[in-house]
ZAGUZA-184764 format. One record per residue (C-alpha): residue in one letter; y, z, x. Coordinates in steps of 0.2 Angstrom, whole numbers, plus 5000, padded with zeros to 4 digits. Layout:
BEGIN
aYZX
...
# end
This chain:
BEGIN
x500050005000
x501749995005
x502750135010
x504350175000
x505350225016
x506250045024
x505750085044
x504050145039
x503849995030
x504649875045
x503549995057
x501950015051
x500749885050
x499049935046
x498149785047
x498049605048
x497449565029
x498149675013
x499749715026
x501049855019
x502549765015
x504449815008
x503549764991
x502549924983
x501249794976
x500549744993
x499049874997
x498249895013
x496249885020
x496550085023
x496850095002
x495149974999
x494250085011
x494450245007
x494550204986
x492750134988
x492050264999
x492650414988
x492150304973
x490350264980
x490150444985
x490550504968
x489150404963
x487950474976
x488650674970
x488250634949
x486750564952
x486050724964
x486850834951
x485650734937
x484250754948
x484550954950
x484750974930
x486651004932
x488250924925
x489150844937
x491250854933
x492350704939
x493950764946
x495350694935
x496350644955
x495150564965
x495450614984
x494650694997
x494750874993
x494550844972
x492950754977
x492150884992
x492551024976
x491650914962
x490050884972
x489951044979
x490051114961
x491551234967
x493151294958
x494851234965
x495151414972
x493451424982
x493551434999
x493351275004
x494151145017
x493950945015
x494650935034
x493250885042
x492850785027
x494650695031
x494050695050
x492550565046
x493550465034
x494850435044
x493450395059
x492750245045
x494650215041
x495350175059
x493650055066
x494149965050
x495949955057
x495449935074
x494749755072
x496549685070
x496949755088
x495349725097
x494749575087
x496649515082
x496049325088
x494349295083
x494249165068
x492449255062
x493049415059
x494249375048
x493549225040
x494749105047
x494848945054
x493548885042
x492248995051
x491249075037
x489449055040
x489849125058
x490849275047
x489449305037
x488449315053
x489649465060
x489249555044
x487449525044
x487549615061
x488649745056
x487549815043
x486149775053
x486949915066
x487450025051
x485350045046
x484550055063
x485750215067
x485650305052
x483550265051
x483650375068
x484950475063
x486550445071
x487750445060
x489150435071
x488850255078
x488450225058
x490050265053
x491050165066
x489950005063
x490350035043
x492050045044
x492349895057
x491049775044
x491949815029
x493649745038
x492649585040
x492049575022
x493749615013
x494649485023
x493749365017
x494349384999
x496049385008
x495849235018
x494849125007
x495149014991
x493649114984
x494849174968
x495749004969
x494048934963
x493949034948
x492649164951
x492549334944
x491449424954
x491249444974
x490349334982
x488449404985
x488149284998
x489049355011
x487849515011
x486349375008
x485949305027
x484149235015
x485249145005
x486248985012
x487848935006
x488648804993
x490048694995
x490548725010
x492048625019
x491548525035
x492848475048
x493248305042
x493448375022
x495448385019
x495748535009
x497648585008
x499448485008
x500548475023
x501748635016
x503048675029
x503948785016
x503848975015
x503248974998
x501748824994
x501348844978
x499748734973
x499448714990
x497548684990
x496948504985
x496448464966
x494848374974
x494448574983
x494548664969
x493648534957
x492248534967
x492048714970
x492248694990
x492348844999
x493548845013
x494748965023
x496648935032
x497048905049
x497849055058
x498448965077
x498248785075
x498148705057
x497248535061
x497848395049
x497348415031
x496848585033
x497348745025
x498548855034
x498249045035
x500249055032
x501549175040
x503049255037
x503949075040
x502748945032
x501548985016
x499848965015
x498149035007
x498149205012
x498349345001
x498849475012
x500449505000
x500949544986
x502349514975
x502149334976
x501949174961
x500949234948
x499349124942
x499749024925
x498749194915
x499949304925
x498849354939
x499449424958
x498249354970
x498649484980
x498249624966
x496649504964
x495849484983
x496349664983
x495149704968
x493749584974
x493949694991
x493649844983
x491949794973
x491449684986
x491549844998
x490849964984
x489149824984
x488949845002
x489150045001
x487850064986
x486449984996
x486550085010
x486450214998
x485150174990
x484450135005
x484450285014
x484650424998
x486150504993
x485850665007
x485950535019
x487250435013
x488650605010
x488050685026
x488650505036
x490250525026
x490450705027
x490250735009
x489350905012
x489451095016
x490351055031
x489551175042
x488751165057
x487251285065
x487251225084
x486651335100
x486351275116
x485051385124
x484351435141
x482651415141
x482451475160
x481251645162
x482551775166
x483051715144
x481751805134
x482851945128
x484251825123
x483051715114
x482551875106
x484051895099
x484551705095
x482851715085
x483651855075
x485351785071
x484751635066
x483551685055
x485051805048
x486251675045
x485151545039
x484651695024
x486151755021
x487251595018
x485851515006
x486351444991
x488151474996
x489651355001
x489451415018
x487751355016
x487551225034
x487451055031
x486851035049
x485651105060
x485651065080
x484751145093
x484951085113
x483951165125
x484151145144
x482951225158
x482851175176
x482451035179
x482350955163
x483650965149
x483150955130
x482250925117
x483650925105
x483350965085
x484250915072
x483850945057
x484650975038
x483151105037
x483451275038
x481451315038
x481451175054
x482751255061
x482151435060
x480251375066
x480851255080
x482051425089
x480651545086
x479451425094
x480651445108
x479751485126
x480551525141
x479651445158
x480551375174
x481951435185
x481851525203
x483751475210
x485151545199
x486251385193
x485351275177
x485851115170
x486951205156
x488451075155
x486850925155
x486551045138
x488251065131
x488450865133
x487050845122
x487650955111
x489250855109
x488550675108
x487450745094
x488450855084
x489950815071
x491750825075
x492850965075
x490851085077
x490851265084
x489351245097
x488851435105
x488051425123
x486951545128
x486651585147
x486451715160
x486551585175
x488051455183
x488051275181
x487051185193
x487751015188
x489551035191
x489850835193
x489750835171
x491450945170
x492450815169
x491250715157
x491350875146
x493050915146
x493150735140
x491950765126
x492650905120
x494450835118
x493750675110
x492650755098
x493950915097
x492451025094
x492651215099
x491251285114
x491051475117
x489851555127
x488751705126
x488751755144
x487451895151
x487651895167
x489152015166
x489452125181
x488852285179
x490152455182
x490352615178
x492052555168
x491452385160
x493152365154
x494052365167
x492952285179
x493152115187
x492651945175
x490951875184
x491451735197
x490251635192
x490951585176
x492451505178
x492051345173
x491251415158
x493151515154
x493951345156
x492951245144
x492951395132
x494951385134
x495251205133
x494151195115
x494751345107
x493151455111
x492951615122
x491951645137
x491051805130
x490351915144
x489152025139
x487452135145
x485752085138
x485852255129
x487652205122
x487352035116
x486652105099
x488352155097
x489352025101
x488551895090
x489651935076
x490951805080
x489551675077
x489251745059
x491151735056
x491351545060
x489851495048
x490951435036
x491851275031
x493651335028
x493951405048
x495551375054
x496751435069
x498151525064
x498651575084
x497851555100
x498551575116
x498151595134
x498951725146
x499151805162
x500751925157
x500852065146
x501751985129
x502052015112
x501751865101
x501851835081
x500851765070
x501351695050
x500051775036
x500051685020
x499451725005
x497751595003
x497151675021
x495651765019
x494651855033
x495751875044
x495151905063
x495651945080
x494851895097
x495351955114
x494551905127
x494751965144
x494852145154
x495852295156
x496652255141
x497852365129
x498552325114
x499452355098
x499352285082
x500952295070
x500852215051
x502352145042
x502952305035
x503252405051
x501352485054
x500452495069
x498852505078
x498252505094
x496452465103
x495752655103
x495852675085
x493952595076
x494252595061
x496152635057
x497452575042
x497852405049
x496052365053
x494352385063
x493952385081
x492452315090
x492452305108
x490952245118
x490752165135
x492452065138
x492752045119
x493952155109
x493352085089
x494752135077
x494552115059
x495952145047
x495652255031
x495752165015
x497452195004
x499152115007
x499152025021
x500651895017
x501851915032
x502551895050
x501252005062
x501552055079
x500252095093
x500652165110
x499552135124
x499552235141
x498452185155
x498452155173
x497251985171
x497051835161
x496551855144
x496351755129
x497051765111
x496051695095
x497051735076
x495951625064
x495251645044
x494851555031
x495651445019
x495751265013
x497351225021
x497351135038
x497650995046
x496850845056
x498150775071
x497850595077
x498850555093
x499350365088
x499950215097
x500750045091
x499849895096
x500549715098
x499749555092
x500049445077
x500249575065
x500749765076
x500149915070
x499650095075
x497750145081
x497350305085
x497150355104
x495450425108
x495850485125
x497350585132
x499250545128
x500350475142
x501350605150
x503250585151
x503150475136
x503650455117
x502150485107
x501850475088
x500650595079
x499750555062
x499650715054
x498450735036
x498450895027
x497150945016
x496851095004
x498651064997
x499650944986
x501450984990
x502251045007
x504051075011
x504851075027
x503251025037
x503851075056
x502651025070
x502851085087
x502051065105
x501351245110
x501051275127
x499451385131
x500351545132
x501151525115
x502951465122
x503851325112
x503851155124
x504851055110
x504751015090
x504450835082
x505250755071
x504250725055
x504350605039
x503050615025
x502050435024
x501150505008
x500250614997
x499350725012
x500150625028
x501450625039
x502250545053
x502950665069
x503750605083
x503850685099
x504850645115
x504450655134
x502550715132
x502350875145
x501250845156
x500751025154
x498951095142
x499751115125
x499151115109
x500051065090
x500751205077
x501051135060
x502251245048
x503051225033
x502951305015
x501951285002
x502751224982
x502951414979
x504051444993
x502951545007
x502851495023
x501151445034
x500751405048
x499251315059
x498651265076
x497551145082
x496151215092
x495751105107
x496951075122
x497850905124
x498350875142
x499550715143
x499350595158
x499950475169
x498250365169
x497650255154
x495750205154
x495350055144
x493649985140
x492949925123
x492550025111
x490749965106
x489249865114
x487749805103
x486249765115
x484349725110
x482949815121
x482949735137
x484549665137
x485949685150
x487649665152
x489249695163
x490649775156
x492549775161
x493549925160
x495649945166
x496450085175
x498250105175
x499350235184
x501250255177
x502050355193
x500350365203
x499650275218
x498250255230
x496450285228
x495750345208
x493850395210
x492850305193
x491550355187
x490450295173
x488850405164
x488050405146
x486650535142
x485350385140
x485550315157
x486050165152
x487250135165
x486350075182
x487850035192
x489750045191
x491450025202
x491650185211
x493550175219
x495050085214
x496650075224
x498350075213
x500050055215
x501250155209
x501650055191
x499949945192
x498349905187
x496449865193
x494849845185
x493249895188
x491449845180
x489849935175
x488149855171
x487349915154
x485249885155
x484449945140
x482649975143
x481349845135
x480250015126
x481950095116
x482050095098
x483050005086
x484550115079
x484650215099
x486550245103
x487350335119
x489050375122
x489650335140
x491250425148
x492250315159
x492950425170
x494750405182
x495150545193
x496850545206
x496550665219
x498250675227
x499050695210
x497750795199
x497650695186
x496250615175
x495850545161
x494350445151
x493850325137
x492450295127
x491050155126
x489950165109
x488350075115
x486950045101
x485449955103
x484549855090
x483349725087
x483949535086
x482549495075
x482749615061
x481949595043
x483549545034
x482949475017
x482849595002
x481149624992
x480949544976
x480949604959
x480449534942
x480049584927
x478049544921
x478249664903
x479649734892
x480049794876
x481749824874
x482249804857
x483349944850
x484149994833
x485550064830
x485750194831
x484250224841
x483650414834
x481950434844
x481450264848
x481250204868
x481150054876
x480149994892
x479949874906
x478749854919
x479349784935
x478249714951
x479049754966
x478649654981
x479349624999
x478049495002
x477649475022
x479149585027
x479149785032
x478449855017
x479149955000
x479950125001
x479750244984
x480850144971
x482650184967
x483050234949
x484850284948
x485350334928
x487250364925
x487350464907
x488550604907
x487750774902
x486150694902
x484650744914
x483550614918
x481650724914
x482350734897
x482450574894
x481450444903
x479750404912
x479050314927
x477250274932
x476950184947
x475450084954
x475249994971
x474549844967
x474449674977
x475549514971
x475049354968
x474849304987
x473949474990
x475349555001
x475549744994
x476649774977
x477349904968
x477049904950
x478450014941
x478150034920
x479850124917
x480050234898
x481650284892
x482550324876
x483750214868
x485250324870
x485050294889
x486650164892
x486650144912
x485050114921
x484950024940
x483150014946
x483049944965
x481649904978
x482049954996
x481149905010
x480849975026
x482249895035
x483349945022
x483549805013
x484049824992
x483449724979
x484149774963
x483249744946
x483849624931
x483549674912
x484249724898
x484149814882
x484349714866
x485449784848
x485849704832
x487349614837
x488049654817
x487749834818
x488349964825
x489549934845
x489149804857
x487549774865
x487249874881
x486749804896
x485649854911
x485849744925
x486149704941
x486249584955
x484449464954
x483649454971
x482549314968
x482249214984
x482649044975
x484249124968
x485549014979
x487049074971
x488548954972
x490148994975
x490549004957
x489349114953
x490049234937
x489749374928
x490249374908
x491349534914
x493349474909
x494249454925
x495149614932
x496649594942
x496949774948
x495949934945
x496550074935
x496650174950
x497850044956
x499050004943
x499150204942
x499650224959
x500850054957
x501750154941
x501950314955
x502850194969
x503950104954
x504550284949
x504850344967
x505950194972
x506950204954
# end
């Protein structure tokens, strides 16, 4: 959509097709995205709820946080946060984006140039990579490979004369490869006038359109006769705006391509559901209880007593939050010994995950250091964004080279490590003794994510695993956290939807005093006293407010000769989710977010999404530095609903993090912080974002370091948990303001399965000046001769006759399912949409396997159901994931009672070759409700 503020709208470019313009109509591949994800995950969430016997409530605003509530079955004052819910859309939302910047010239991801059967072979792949990784799993690389073929599908509804030709529907055929296309224009087949004008109205020949031939505009260089794309100067056949000549029945092309977008989107997003099961399908998009269980264990011999006691915690928490919100969605268990590291669980089954820890057994050993950060890395490739992972260890790292690779893990995935030390030094005054040596790289990568370097004794550790039961919830957030080496007094903000309010200090030979809004204090010796109770172990001072009136400005004062470490958090729905962004050049400039560090000493713009709340007033956000002093504020403007653009000048080059204030529609102020550490820089790593290889494959890949102040020698490194790198470019010399570029060879073993992904960490280092920093490679590997043709479904018996009105009567078919020579049938997929209705009461299936008529195995499906059933899709799936949906329909007297009702859905037939004027008997719709509703919003706002 357009933004209603004139800069924004000359600023902001989102993307290449639907682009936001100074007219409200034109809408944006962001707005198709995210409407059919939390449309399709709606579906996923009412048809679980049929299938429990419960009644599934629609929220009257479809968003993020109205959704997360609905299919979770919670009130809208639970305590629940949609932020990480946001986090993984936005991850969908920007590889969508992100194919205008790093693809901004290819013809077939955008359907250009005429290249649609080469366009339709990009999607193919696409969902091709978007099955392999979530059939093992990763859901990750299955969400980035979603969001960047849905760009390539809407665009072509953009870029086409697909609506010119009069269809109603989108076209199936693009997410057919089995099926070849109709009507096709060749190179020498003239399909467009010469226009040179801005506006070409009935540009597209009479002779195209008469024939039903399928054709797409030129982008660079129009060729004589053909179609041009069209441009700010000169018209042509796109649709990317709206607001333009109206269709002789009143119709926006725009409006249109923009509909077609949305359901061509929603048909992709319903077979992988169906595919995969509706679990699967919300846990890729985050449509869950959005915590995590994660430990990273020491399974060396000198760990019995610890595993002991991470038996017993989890075996608590998994009880105690059963059946709850806090329930996890998300199980993960890494362990790490010497000298292997692994295996790695995870599992949604808290029974697995119970079984697979107290199966633990320690063995291994001798020398002191183990492979903990080879653990933790694992840990952090595997588990969501934004996750709390708790590492337990009495030993130093031995593989110390992995810091760096860490470090850039942790910022990128902005998930928060803390450490169950038990090596701590043993004295006669614990508290005042001297931290353990040993650990400091474990108290840096607790400091940069937001976690705490916990040192305890094997006795102690019972005692201090209480911090992990308070972050098993979804609604954490950061109210303070600073870092310190002088005694301070800092402040924090209370307000009023903050529940569970704790306190950690971490360090030794610490005093300190607590003092509440309304002049009350408290110091460390006091357990249990009228502001709150005290429990110190080890290193750890845990400080957890009583309940009552909390609303208010605190203050803290902390004395203590050493470093220590100050953690403020609760619960509650509001927070935040910071994107540093960058503006990108190309035919159409935008922003895409920056997945590594900032550049130092330089302007930087931050995207900014709030959840939990509808309205925000005077939204501040400032750069903190890491002992909680002020480097400078941003200036911020509100985009829309939930986001907001902040603006920052000069980066420090300094650790900070972000702290968002503001007040709420009532009045009282909040405030935020963001968790993990950002540390600007003055090198940029650039590398491509993803790699698709089959088993056996190789390949060398490019990467670019560029220094902004720096010069001489930059050490690169290039690693990936799968060892999938064999060889990259160790040393690059740089000038001061230059650039050089290195390579690394990717070889993909011949034996690796189909859906395997690895992240590798590109890695630049300046000596002389301390400075690094790191980009991303997303490497998945699948097989180039996947099954890609749906089973087949046909009817062989029915009776689906119906009165009206019905009273008890039922109806019945009897499908054969078949997926002839391919990978076989999976259990078939009956999905029944009737409000308030559960689906035991009111329908039947018997299923036989069976053999078709050239003996490959069947599936033969007799399905009952009453007459009052209205909305019945039945689907084979195959093993490769392939969907092939069922057609039938029920039958009424035409004279009596309403309309007939249909069951039906796509036919998948292989001799169905659907032409490229293929419709429905649906009427035509221009624009969604959701749209024109949101269209009437931006027309009031600009009045």
């Amino acid at each position: 959509m357009a933004y209603s503020l004139l800069f924004l709208c000359a600023l902001i470019g989102w993307s290449q097709a639907f682009l936001p313009s100074l007219d409200i109509e034109s809408l944006t591949h962001e707005d198709i995205t995210k409407q059919a994800l939390l449309e399709v995950a709606m579906d996923a969430c009412r048809e679980e709820a049929q299938k429990d016997g419960q009644t599934f409530n629609p929220p009257a605003l479809l968003n993020p946080d109205s959704l997360l509530r609905a299919c979770l079955g919670v009130s809208e004052d639970a305590d629940l946060s949609a932020s990480k819910f946001q986090e993984l859309l936005n991850e969908i939302i920007t590889e969508n984006i992100l194919i205008d910047r790093d693809q901004a010239f290819s013809s077939v991801h955008h359907f250009n140039d005429e290249a649609i059967e080469k366009g339709r072979d990009i999607i193919t792949q696409g969902v091709s990579v978007v099955k392999a990784n979530l059939q093992q799993g990763n859901l990750e690389a299955a969400r980035r490979a979603l969001g960047a073929v849905t760009h390539t599908i809407q665009d072509f509804y953009s870029h086409s004369n697909w609506f010119e030709l009069g269809n109603l529907d989108p076209y199936p055929n693009l997410l057919r490869p089995d099926l070849p296309f109709q009507n096709l224009a060749d190179a020498n087949t003239p399909t467009c006038n010469d226009c040179q004008e801005k506006v070409c109205p009935n540009v597209i020949l009479p002779e195209i359109l008469s024939t039903n031939t399928l054709t797409s505009g030129y982008l660079i260089s129009t060729p004589q006769g053909k179609c041009n794309h069209g441009d700010s100067t000169r018209g042509g056949i796109n649709k990317d705006f709206g607001g333009g000549d109206l269709t002789p029945d009143g119709t926006d092309p725009h409006l249109a391509a923009f509909d077609f977008a949305i359901r061509a989107t929603k048909h992709l997003l319903q077979d992988i559901r169906i595919a995969f099961g509706n679990t699967e399908f919300l846990s890729m998009l985050g449509v869950t209880r959005s915590t995590v269980m994660c430990f990273v264990i020491d399974t060396t011999g000198s760990m019995t007593d610890e595993i002991v006691e991470v038996q017993r915690i989890t075996s608590k928490m998994i009880d105690d939050t059963r059946g709850t919100p806090n329930e996890p969605s998300l199980y993960i268990l890494v362990e790490f010994n010497d000298p292997g590291v692994g295996p790695v669980t995870s599992t949604t089954d808290p029974e697995e995950m119970k079984q697979t820890v107290n199966n633990i057994r320690v063995s291994g050993g001798g020398d002191i250091p183990e492979l903990s950060l080879s653990g933790i890395r694992l840990a952090l490739t595997t588990a969501p964004p934004s996750s709390n992972i708790y590492v337990f260890t009495d030993a130093p790292p031995k593989d110390t080279e992995l810091r760096d690779t860490v470090i850039s893990l942790i910022e990128s995935t902005r998930s928060t490590v803390t450490f169950m030390l038990t090596n701590a030094l043993n004295t006669r005054r614990r508290r005042s003794a001297l931290t353990n040596p040993t650990n400091s790289i474990y108290q840096q990568l607790a400091q940069l994510s937001g976690g705490q370097a916990i040192e305890v004794t094997k006795n102690t550790l019972p005692l201090a695993t209480a911090v992990i039961e308070d972050s098993l919830t979804s609604s954490l957030v950061t109210v303070l956290q600073v870092d310190s080496t002088q005694p301070k007094t800092f402040s924090f903000l209370l307000d009023p939807r903050l529940q569970n309010v704790t306190l950690y200090i971490t360090g030794l030979s610490i005093d300190f005093t607590l003092q509440n809004p309304a002049g009350v204090s408290q110091d460390n010796t006091a357990g249990s006293g009228p502001l709150a109770s005290v429990f110190p172990v080890g290193n750890l001072y845990r400080v957890s407010l009583n309940e009552g009136n909390l609303t208010g400005r605190w203050q803290i004062t902390i004395r203590s000769p050493q470093a220590y470490s100050l953690r403020v958090t609760g619960r509650s729905a509001l927070n935040f989710v910071p994107q540093f962004v960058e503006m990108f050049d190309g035919l159409h400039p935008g922003f895409a977010q920056i997945p590594a560090r900032p550049p130092a000493g330089q302007n930087a713009t931050l995207l900014i999404t709030v959840t939990g709340v509808d309205t925000l007033f005077g939204v501040e956000v400032g750069l903190v530095r890491a002992d909680g002093e002020l480097l400078r504020n941003t200036s911020v403007t509100r985009l829309r609903e939930e986001t907001y653009l902040a603006r920052a000048l000069h980066l420090p080059d300094v650790p900070f993090t972000l702290l968002l204030m503001g007040q709420e529609a009532d009045g009282r102020p909040f405030q935020r912080q963001s968790s993990t550490q950002i540390q600007a820089s003055q090198i940029t790593v650039q590398v491509q974002r993803t790699v698709i290889l089959a088993p056996g494959e190789s390949m060398s890949v490019p990467f670019t370091v560029e220094t902004h102040g720096i010069e001489g020698a930059i050490n690169t490194s290039a690693r990936d948990d799968q060892k999938f790198v064999t060889a990259f470019t160790s040393r690059l010399n740089l000038s001061a303001a230059g650039n050089a570029t290195g390579i690394m060879i990717l070889s993909i073993p011949s034996g690796t399965l189909s859906g395997t992904t690895s992240v590798v960490t590109v890695e630049a280092v300046s000596t002389s000046a301390r400075q690094s920093n790191f980009a991303l490679l997303h490497v998945s590997v699948i097989q180039r001769d996947m099954d890609v043709t749906p089973p087949v479904c046909r009817v062989v018996n029915e009776s689906l006759d119906c009165p009206f009105p019905c009273g008890n009567t039922t109806w019945e078919v009897t499908l054969l399912m078949t997926d002839g020579n391919g990978t076989g049938l999976q259990y078939p997929h009956i999905s029944i949409t009737i409000p308030d209705t559960l689906i035991n009461e009111t329908s039947t299936a018997i299923i036989d396997q069976v053999k078709d008529e050239n003996g490959y195995n069947a599936t033969l499906l007799t399905y009952r159901a009453s007459c009052s059933v209205t909305n019945v899709e039945i689907a084979a799936v195959d093993n490769e994931g392939n969907v092939g949906r069922c057609d039938f329909s029920i039958r009424r007297p035409s004279t009596t009672g309403p309309p007939q009702n249909t069951i039906s859905s796509t036919t998948s037939h292989p001799a169905s070759n659907t032409s490229p004027t293929a419709t429905s008997n649906s009427h035509r719709i221009t624009v969604s409700v959701w749209t024109t509703l949101l269209l009437l919003a931006l027309t009031a706002l600009m009045l």
